[in-house]
C-alpha positions as a Markdown table, in Angstrom:
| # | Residue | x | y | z |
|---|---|---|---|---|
| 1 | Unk | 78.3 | 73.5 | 135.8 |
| 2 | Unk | 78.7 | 71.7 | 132.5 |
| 3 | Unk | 76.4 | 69.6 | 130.8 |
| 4 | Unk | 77.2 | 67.1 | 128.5 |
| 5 | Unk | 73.5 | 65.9 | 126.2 |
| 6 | Unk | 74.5 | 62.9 | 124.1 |
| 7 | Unk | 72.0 | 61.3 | 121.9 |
| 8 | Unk | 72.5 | 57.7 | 120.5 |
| 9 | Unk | 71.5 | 56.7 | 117.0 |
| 10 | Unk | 69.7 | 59.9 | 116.7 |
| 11 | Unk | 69.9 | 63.7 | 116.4 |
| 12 | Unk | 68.1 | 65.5 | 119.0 |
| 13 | Unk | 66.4 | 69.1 | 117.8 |
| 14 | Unk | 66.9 | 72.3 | 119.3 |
| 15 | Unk | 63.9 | 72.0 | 121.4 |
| 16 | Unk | 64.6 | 69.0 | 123.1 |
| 17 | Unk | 68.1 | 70.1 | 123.9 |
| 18 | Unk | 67.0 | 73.4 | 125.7 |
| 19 | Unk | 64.3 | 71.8 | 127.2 |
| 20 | Unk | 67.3 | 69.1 | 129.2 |
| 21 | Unk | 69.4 | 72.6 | 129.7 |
| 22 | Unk | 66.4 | 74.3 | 131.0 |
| 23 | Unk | 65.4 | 71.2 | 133.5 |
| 24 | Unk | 69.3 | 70.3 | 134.3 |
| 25 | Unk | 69.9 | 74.0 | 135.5 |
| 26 | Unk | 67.3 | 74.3 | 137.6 |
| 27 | Unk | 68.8 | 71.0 | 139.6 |
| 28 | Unk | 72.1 | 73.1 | 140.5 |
| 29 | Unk | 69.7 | 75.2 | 142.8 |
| 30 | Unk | 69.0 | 72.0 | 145.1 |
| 31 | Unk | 73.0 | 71.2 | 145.8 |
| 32 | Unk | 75.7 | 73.9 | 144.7 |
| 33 | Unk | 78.0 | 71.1 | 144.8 |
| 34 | Unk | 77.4 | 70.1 | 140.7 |
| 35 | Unk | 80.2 | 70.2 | 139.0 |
| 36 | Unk | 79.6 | 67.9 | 135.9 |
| 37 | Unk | 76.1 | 66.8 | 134.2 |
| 38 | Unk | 76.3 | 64.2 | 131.4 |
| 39 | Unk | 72.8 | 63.2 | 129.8 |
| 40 | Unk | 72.0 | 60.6 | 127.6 |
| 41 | Unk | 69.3 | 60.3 | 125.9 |
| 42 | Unk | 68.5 | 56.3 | 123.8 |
| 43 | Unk | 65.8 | 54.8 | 122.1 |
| 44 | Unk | 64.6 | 51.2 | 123.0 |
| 45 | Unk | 64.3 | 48.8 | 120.2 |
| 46 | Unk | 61.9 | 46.6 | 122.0 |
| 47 | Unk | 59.2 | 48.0 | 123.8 |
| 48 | Unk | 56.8 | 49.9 | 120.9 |
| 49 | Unk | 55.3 | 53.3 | 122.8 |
| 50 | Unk | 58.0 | 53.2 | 126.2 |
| 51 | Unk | 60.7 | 53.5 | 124.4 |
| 52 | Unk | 62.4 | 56.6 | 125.0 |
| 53 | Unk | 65.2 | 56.6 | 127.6 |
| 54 | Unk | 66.7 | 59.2 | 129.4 |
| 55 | Unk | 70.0 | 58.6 | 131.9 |
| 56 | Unk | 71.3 | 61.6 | 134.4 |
| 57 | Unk | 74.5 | 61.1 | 136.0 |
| 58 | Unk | 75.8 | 64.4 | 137.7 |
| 59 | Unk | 79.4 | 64.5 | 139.5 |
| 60 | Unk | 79.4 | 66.1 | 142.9 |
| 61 | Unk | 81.9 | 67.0 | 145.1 |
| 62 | Unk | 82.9 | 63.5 | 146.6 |
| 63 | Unk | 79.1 | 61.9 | 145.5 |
| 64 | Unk | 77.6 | 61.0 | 142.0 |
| 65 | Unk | 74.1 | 60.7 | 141.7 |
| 66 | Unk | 72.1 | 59.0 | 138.6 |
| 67 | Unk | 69.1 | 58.6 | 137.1 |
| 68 | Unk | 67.6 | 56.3 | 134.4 |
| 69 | Unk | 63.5 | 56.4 | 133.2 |
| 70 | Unk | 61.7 | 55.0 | 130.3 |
| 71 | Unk | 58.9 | 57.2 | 128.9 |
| 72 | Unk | 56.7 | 57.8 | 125.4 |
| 73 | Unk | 58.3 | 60.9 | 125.1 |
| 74 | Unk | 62.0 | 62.2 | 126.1 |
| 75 | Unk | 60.7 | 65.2 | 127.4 |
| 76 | Unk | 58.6 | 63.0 | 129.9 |
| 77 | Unk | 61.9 | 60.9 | 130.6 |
| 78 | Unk | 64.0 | 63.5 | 131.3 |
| 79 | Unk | 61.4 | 65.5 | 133.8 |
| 80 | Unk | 61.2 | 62.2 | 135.8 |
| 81 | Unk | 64.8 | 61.9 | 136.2 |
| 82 | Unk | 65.2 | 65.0 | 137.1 |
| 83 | Unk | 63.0 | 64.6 | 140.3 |
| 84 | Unk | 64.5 | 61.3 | 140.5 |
| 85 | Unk | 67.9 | 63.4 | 140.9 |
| 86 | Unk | 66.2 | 66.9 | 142.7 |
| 87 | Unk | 65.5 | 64.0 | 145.6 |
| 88 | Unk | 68.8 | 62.2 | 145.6 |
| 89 | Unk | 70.3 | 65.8 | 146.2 |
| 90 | Unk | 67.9 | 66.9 | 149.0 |
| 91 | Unk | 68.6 | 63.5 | 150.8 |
| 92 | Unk | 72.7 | 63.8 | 150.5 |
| 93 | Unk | 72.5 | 67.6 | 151.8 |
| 94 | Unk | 69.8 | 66.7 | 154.7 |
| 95 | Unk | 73.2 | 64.1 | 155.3 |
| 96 | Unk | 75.7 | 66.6 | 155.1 |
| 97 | Unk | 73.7 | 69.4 | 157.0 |
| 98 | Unk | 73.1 | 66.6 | 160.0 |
| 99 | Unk | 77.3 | 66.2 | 160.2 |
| 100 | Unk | 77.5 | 69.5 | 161.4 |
């Protein structure tokens, strides 16, 4: 699986990066089916404390799945897309397990 962290306007530290890897990785356990993982990672000019802004798109075979929160801190973001995402898989395998 590849995974693809852009960050917009910014530079995101080595932490943060390995922290998305770490929490992007463990997703590929749910549905074996990943083939890409692009996250991007914003900041929002208007709000003053939500303003971090995380977005999880990961191509599947045949399905794409996505994910978009708005947290204080990236790392907060990105957890909560993630189990946005973990229950987008479940749900499409629970489909494809109930085809056969």
């Amino acid at each position: 699986m590849k995974i693809n962290i852009q960050s917009v306007h910014f530079d995101a530290d080595k932490k943060l990066i390995n922290f998305i890897n770490e929490k992007v990785v463990k997703l590929n356990s749910f549905y074996d089916g990943v083939i890409n993982t692009d996250v991007t990672l914003r900041l929002d000019k208007n709000n003053l404390n939500a303003n971090k802004i995380a977005e999880i798109k990961i191509q599947g075979k045949g399905q794409d799945f996505f994910a978009k929160k708005q947290c204080e801190t990236f790392e907060e973001a990105t957890d909560l897309s993630c189990e946005a995402i973990k229950t987008q898989l479940k749900k499409h395998k629970e489909k494809i397990r109930e085809k056969f």
